[in-house]
C-alpha positions as CSV (number, residue, x, y, z in Angstrom):
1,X,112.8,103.8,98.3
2,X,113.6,104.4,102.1
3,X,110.5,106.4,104.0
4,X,113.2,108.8,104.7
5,X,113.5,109.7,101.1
6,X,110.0,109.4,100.2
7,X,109.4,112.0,103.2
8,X,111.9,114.4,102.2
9,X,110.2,114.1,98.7
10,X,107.1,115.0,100.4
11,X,108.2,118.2,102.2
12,X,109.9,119.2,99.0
13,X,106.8,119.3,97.4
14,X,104.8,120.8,100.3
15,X,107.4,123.4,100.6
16,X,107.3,124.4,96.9
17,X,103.4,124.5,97.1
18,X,103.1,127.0,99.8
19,X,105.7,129.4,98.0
20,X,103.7,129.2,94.3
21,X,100.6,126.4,94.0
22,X,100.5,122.6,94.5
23,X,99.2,122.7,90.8
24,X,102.7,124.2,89.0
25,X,105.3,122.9,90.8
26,X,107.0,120.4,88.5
27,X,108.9,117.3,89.2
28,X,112.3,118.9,88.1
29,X,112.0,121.5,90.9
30,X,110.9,118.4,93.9
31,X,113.9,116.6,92.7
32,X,116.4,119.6,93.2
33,X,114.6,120.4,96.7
34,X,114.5,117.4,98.1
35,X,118.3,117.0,96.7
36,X,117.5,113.5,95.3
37,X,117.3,112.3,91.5
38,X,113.8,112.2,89.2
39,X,114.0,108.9,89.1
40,X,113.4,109.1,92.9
41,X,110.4,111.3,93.1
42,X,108.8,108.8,90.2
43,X,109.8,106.1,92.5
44,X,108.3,107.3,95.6
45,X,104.8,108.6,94.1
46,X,104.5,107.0,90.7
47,X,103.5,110.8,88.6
48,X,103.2,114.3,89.4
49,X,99.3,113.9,89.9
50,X,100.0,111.3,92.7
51,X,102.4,113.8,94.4
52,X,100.1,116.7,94.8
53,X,97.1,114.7,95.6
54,X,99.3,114.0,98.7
55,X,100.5,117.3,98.9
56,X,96.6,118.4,99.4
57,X,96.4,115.0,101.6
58,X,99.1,116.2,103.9
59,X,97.9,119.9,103.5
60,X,94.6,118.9,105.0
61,X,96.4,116.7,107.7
62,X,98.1,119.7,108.8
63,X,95.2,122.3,108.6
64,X,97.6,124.5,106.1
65,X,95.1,126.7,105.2
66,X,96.7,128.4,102.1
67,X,97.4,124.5,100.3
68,X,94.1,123.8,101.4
69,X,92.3,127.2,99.4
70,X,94.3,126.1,96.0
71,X,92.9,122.7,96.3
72,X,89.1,124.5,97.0
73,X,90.1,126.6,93.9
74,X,90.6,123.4,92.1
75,X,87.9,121.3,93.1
76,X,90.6,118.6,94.5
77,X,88.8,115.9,96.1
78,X,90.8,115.9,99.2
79,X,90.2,119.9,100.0
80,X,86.9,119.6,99.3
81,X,86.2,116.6,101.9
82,X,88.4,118.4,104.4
83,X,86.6,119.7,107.6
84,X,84.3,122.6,107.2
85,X,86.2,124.9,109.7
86,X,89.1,124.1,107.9
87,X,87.3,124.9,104.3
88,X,86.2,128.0,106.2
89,X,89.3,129.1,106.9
90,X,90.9,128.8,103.7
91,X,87.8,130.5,101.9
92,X,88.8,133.5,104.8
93,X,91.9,133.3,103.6
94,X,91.4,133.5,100.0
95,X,89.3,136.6,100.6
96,X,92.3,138.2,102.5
97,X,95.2,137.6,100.3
């Protein structure tokens, strides 16, 4: 798997995860995104779970504050250990959507 396709995978996913949740996107929906093949999303993150825990990874990387409020909401481990400005502005957030 080239990092080029493994990348595109990724924004796929972070893409569909700021339009609906990082928690209901399904592979199906990465795959036609990122214009690749399931076998290719399997390939470059193993299962779904291992794609949105990098989702929230990159979410937090990128101070994306609506990602980072669905992972709070879920308890994610990766939102949850993010920096506290950053947990305070997705808690803002959540109160003003």
């Amino acid at each position: 798997m080239s990092p080029i396709t493994a990348d595109s995978i990724l924004e796929a996913a972070f893409t569909l995860a700021e339009e609906t949740h990082f928690a209901t996107f399904n592979r199906d929906q990465v795959a036609e995104r990122a214009g690749v093949s399931l076998g290719s999303v399997s390939n470059a993150f193993g299962g779904m779970k291992e794609l949105r825990d990098r989702v929230v990874q990159e979410a937090v990387k990128r101070q994306n504050v609506a990602i980072v409020a669905q992972g709070l909401g879920a308890f994610h481990p990766a939102a949850v250990a993010a920096p506290e400005a950053l947990k305070r502005r997705a808690s803002e957030w959540l109160r003003n959507t």
